[in-house]
C-alpha positions as CSV (number, residue, x, y, z in Angstrom):
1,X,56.8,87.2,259.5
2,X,56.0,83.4,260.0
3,X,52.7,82.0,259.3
4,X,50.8,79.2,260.5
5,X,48.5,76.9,258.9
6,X,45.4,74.8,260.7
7,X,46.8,72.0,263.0
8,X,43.8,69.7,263.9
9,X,44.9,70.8,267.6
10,X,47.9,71.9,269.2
11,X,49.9,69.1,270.9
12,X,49.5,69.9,274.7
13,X,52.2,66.6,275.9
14,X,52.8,65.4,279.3
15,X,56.2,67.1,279.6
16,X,58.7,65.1,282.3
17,X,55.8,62.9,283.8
18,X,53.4,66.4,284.8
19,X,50.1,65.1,285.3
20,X,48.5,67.5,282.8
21,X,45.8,68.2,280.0
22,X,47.6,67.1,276.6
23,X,46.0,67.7,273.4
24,X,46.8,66.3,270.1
25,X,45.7,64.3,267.1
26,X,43.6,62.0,268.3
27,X,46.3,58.7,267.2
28,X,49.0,57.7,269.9
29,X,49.8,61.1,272.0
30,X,50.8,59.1,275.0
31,X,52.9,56.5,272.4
32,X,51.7,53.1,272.0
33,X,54.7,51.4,274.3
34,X,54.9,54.6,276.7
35,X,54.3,53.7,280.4
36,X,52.2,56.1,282.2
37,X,49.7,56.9,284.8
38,X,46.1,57.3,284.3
39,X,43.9,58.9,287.4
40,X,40.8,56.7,287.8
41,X,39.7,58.0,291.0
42,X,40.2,61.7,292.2
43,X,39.6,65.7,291.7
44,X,42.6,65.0,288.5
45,X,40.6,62.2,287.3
46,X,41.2,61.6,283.8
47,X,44.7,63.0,283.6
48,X,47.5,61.0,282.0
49,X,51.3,61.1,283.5
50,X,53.7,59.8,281.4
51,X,57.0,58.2,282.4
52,X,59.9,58.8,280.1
53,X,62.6,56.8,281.7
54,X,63.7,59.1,284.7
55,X,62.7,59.1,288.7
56,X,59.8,61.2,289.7
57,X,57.8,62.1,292.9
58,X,54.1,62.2,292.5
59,X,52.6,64.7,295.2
60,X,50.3,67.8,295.6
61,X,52.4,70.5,295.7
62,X,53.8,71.7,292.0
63,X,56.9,73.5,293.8
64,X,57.6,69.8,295.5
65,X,56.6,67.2,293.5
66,X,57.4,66.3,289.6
67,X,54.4,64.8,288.6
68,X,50.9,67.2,290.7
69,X,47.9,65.5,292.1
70,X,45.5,67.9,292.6
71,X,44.2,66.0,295.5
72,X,44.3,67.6,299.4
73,X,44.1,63.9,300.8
74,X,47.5,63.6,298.8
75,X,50.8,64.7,300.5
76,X,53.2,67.1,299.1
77,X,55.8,64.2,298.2
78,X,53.9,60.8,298.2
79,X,55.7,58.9,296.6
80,X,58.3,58.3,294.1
81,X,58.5,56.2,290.6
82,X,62.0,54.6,289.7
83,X,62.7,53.6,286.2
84,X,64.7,50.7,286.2
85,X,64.9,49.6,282.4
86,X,62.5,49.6,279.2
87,X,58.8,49.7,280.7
88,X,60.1,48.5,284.1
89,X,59.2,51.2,287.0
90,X,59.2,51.0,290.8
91,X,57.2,53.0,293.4
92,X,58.6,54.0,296.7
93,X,56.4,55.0,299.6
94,X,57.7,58.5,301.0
95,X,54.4,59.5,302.9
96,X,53.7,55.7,304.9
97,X,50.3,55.9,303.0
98,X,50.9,54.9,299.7
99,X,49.2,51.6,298.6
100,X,49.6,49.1,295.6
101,X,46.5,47.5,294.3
102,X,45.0,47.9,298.0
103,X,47.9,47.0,300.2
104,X,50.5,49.2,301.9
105,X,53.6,49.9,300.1
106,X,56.3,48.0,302.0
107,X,59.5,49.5,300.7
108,X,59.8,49.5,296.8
109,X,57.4,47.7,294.5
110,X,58.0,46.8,291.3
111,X,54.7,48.1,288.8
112,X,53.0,45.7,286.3
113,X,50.6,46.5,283.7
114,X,47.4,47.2,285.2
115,X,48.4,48.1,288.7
116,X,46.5,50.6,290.2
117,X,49.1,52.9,293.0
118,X,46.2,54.5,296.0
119,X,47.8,58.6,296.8
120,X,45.1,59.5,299.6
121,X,41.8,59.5,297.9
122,X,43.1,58.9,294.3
123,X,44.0,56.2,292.0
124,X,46.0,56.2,289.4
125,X,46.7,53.4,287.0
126,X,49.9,52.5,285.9
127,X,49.8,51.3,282.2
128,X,52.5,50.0,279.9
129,X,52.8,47.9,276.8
130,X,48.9,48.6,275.6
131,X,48.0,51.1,272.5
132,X,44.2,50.5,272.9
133,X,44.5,51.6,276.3
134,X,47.1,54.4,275.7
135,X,44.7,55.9,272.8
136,X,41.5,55.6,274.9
137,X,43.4,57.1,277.9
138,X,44.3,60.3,275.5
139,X,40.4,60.7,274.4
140,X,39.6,60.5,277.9
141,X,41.7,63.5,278.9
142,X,41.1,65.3,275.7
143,X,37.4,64.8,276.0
144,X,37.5,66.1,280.2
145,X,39.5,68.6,280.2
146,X,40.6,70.9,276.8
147,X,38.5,73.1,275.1
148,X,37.7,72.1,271.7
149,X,38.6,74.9,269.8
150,X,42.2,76.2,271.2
151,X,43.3,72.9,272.8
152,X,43.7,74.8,275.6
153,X,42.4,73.6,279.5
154,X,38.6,73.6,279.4
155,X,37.6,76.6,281.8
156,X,36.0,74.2,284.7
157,X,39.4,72.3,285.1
158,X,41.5,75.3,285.0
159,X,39.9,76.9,287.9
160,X,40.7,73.8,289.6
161,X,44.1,74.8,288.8
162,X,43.8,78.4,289.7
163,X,42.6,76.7,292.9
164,X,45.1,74.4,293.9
165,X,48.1,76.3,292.7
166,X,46.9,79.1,294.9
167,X,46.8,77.3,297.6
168,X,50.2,75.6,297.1
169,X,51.3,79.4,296.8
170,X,49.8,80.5,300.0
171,X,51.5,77.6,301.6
172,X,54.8,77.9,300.0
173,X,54.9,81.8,300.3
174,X,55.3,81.9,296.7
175,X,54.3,84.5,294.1
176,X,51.8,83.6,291.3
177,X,50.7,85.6,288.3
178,X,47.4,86.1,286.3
179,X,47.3,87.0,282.4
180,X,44.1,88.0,281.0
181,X,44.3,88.8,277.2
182,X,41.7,89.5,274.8
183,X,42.1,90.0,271.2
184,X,41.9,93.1,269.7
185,X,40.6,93.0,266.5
186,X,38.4,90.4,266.3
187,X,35.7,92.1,265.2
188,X,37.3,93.5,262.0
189,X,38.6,89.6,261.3
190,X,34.9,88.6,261.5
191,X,33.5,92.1,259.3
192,X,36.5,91.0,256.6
193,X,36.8,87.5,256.3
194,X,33.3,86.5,258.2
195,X,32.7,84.4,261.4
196,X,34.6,81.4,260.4
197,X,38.3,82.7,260.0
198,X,37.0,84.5,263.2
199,X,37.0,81.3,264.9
200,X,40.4,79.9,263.4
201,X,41.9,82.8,265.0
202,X,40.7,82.2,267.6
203,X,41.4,78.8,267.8
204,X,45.0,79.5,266.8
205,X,45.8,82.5,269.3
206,X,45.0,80.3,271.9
207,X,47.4,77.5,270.5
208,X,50.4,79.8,270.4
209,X,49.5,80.9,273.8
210,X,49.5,76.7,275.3
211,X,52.7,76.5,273.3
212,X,54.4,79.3,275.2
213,X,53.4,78.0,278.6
214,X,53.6,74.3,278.2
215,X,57.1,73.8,278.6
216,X,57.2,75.8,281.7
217,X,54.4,74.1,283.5
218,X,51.8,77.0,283.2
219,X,48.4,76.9,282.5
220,X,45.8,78.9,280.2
221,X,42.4,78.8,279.0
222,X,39.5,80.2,276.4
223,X,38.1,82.8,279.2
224,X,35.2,83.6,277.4
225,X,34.8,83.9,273.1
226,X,37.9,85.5,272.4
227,X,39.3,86.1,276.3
228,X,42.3,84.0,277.4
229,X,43.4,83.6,281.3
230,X,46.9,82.2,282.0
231,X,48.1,81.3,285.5
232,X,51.9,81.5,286.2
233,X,52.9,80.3,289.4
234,X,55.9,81.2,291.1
235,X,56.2,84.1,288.8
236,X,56.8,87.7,290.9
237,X,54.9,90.6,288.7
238,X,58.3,91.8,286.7
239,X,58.4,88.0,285.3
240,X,55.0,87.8,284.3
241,X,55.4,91.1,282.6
242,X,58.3,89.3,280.6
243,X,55.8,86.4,279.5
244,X,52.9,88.5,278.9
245,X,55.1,90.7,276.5
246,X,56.5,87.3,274.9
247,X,53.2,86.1,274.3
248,X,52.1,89.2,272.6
249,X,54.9,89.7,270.8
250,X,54.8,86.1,269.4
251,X,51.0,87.1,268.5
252,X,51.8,89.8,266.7
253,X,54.5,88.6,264.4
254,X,52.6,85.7,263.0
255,X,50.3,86.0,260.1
256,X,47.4,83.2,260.6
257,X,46.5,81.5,257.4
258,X,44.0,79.4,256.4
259,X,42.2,78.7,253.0
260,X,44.4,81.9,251.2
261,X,42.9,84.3,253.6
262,X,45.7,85.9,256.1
263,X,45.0,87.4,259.1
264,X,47.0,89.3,261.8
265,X,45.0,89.4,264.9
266,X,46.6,91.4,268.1
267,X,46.3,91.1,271.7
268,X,46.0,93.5,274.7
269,X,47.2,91.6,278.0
270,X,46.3,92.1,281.6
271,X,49.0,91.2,284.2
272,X,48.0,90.7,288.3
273,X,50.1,89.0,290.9
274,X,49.2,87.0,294.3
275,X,49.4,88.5,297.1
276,X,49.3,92.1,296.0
277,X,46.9,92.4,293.9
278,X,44.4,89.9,295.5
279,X,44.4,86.4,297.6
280,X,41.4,84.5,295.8
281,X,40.6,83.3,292.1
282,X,38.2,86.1,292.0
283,X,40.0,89.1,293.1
284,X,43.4,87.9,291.6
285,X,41.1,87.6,288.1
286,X,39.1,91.1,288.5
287,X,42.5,92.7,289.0
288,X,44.0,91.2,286.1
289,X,40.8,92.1,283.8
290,X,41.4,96.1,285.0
291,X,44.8,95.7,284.1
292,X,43.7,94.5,280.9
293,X,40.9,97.2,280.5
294,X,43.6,99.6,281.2
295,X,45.7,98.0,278.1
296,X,42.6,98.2,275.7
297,X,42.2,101.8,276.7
298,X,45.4,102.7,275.6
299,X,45.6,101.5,271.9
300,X,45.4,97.9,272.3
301,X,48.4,95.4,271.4
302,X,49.8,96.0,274.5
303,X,50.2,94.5,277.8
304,X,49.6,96.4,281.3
305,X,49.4,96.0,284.8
């Protein structure tokens, strides 16, 4: 059984230029030479895009585009960012809107530090070669858009989320997926150990969860005080049942330590998919919650649909 001790907060990164909540220490997350973008201006503003050396296309739709803007004024594939050498980067209009410190992108230009690249209503800044700014760009997003005690997406900007990566489903024909997990045994935790371990397990249940879906471009947040909602897009019901059961599993096995006191909290997950089991944030999440209810109902530590 592996056990964990108490991070400060889970390292939520920027994985292959997503624009994305990242989480972290508080010192250098986005790396003091790193280039990367910064959205001034925009329904994503305060996220942080980092460029790691390779092309990517900045758009609106996740299934298109490497690096999302949740923006509707922004087109699926707007435009694309070459790397060409150490902190050296060039944007390419794709959509005929894209605009470079207020002018029209005429072909490729090359970025400089500072420049600010205009994807329908939002700007992003392009930034390179500054730690200040790198560290007070990664307190920005931290302080928007995670939740202070998982790390995890604050609950207003993940129903953004839920919101636009619906949509981009609709419009894609695409399946998307809905976990809702709650912990089991919180209550004995808190009668046990009191409120205060309470709270570092929950804290690190909904680390382990953002370190499961990270990588694969998911999103989750604290639901309520020990509820979790994940959104899995592009995942038909059978896969999500695979990740729901790999995230409970992964609970399950770890013992969560902190000052000598261990504790093994369980969850009970809920699984609903778009389009059957609802078209809106609201009935996709009500569906998901039964499903859950239904898991609860029968012993707990278990995941249902």
């Amino acid at each position: 059984m592996q056990e964990t001790e108490p991070q400060n907060q889970t390292q939520y990164e920027l994985q292959n230029g997503r624009c994305e909540a990242s989480g972290g220490d508080g010192a250098g997350d986005v790396g003091e030479d790193l280039a990367h973008f910064v959205v001034l201006q925009g329904p994503s503003f305060g996220d942080v895009c980092r460029l790691e050396g390779e092309d990517l296309v900045l758009g609106s739709d996740p299934f298109r585009a490497d690096a999302v803007i949740r923006d509707a004024t922004v087109e699926p594939r707007h435009a694309e960012v070459i790397a060409c050498g150490d902190c050296g980067y060039v944007v390419r209009d794709l959509s005929g809107s894209t605009r470079v410190n207020g002018e029209l992108a005429d072909g490729r230009h090359t970025l400089l530090d500072g420049d600010r690249v205009f994807l329908g209503s939002s700007v992003l800044e392009f930034s390179c070669g500054d730690p200040i700014k790198s560290r007070f760009h990664d307190s920005l997003n931290r302080l928007i858009n995670e939740d202070y005690l998982t790390g995890l997406l604050s609950k207003s900007r993940f129903n953004e989320e839920f919101e636009h990566s619906l949509k981009a489903a609709r419009a894609d024909r695409q399946p998307l997926s809905i976990l809702m997990a709650d912990i089991d045994n919180l209550k004995k935790i808190n009668d046990a150990h009191g409120h205060l371990i309470g709270e570092f397990a929950v804290g690190e249940v909904g680390s382990v969860i953002g370190s499961l879906h990270r990588a694969d471009g998911r999103f989750a947040t604290r639901f309520g005080g020990d509820e979790y909602q994940s959104i899995l897009p592009g995942l038909t019901r059978e896969e999500a049942l695979g990740v729901a059961e790999k995230v409970r599993s992964t609970v399950e096995e770890y013992t969560f330590k902190r000052n000598g006191v261990s504790t093994n909290p369980t969850l009970s997950i809920g699984v609903a998919t778009y389009p059957g089991d609802g078209d809106t944030p609201e009935t996709l999440t009500r569906a998901a919650d039964a499903a859950l209810y239904r898991a609860k109902s029968s012993g707990g530590n278990t995941v249902r649909d």
